[in-house]
Structure formats: C-alpha cells, structure tokens
C-alpha positions, -999 to +999 in steps of 0.1 A: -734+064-109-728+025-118-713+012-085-688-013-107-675+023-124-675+042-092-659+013-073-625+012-104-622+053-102-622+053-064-589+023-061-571+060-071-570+081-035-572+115-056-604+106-080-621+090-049-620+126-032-627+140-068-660+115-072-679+125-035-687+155-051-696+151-087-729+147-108-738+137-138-748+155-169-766+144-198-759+161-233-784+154-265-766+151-297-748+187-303-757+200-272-726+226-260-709+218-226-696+249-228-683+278-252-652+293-256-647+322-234-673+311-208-658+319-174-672+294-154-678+253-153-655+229-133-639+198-141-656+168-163-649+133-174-666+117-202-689+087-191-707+080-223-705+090-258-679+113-276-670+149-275-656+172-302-634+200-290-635+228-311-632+267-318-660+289-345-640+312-363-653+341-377-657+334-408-677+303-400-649+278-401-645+249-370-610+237-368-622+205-345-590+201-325-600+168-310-627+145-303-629+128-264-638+093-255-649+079-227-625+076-198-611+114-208-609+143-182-612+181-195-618+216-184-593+218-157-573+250-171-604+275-159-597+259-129-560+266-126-553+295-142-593+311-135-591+325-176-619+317-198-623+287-216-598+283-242-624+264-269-663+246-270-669+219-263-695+200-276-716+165-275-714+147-311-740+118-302-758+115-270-732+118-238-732+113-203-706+135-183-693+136-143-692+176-132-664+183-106-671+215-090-645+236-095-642+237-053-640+197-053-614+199-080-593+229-061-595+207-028-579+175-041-552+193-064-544+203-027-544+175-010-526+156-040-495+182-036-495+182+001-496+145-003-463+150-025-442+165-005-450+149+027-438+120+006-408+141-006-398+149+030-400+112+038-374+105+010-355+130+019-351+123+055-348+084+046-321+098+026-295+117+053-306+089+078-302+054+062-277+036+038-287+028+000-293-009+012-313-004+041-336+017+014-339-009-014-343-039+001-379-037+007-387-020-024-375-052-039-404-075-033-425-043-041-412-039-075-413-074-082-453-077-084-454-050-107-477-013-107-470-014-071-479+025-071-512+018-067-514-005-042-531+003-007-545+035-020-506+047-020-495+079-041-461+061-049-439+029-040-423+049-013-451+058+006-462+018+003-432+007+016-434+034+044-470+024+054-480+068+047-517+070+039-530+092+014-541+122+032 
C-alpha cells in the first residue's frame, strides 16, 4: 500500500488496527466483489476506481442502488449480523480494493467499544467526583484549536484531556 495513504488512515487508532491486516484486491472492469446472498467476504474500502452496488432481479432488471468512490467502506453487515450479503457488488472501471478479514474487523469493533466505555466510566466517575469547573477548564484550550478528537490518537476530547490511550 502507498505509505503517504497508509500513513493518513493510520492518524485514526481504530483503522490503524483495521490496516495491519488487510490486502489488496484488484477488480477488472465488471468484475463482481461479491453476489448477493454470498455468505462470506469481510470488510473493504475502495482504493481506486468506482463500484456499483446493485441487486439482478428476476426478470433481468438491476435497480443500481449506489455507486462507491474512493475513500468508501462496505460489507460490514455480514460481519455483524453473519446473514448473507444483502446486494452485488460490482467493479464499473478497473478498481483497487483493501480486504479486512472479517476476524481483523470483529477485533477492532471490540476494541473500539471497550475503548468507549472505559472512556464512559471515566466521565462518569469525573462526574460524581469533580465540580463542572474543575471539568471544563481544560477542555477549553482543547476546544479552541478545533477537531481536537483526533489528536494524540485519542477516541474523544475527554480521553485527550485525560491523557487515556486508545487501547
């Protein structure tokens, strides 16, 4: 993978995780990433080209229900509900696609959540023990420099200002 690319999707903790596991896949001009129905894949973002997301009826009609560009995710509802895939997908021009294996994906979601409500139990105890005041204040200079949430590899301002790493 371009090093530039994979160094901007790694500044985000969860897609870092996400991108230590994932290949690339190249698809020729109508190639299918997968049908509707299939029962297996993982989790995919669109590196190059554009995809059309579609169902075949039966009597040879394809609604097209929308067509991905670069910088889109897909496929993750196999991966959270384990049901088939609800359409096809398939490569209009020639694309270039990251696979998440569906254990990759299932271990960050994890680690995202548990990373949520360690952060929740931090607020909540920063809550009962300290005044509104001694809370705000130094979110202030936090909120003044702007998307803040990002900063440090954080998952959220709180967690910034409480020096919490991203597990």
């Amino acid at each position: 993978m371009d090093p530039a690319l994979l160094a901007r999707l790694s500044v985000n903790p969860w897609f870092a995780a996400l991108l230590q596991h994932a290949e690339r896949k190249q698809l020729r001009p109508g190639e299918m990433m997968f049908l509707q129905s299939d029962a297996r894949g993982g989790f995919y973002g669109l590196l190059s080209g554009s995809l059309k997301i579609s169902s075949l009826r039966e009597d040879g009609r394809e609604p097209i229900f929308v067509l991905l560009e670069v910088g889109n995710w897909f496929g993750e509802i196999l991966l959270l509900d384990r049901q088939p895939r609800t359409h096809d997908v398939t490569a209009l021009v020639s694309a270039e696609v990251l696979v998440v294996p569906q254990a990759a994906f299932a271990r960050a979601i994890a680690v995202m959540l548990a990373g949520y409500i360690r952060s929740l139990y931090d607020v909540v105890e920063d809550t009962a023990l300290r005044s509104t005041q001694a809370r705000i204040v130094p979110l202030l200079p936090l909120l003044a420099r702007g998307d803040a949430s990002m900063a440090d590899a954080m998952p959220c301002l709180w967690c910034r200002f409480r020096k919490r790493r991203w597990p």
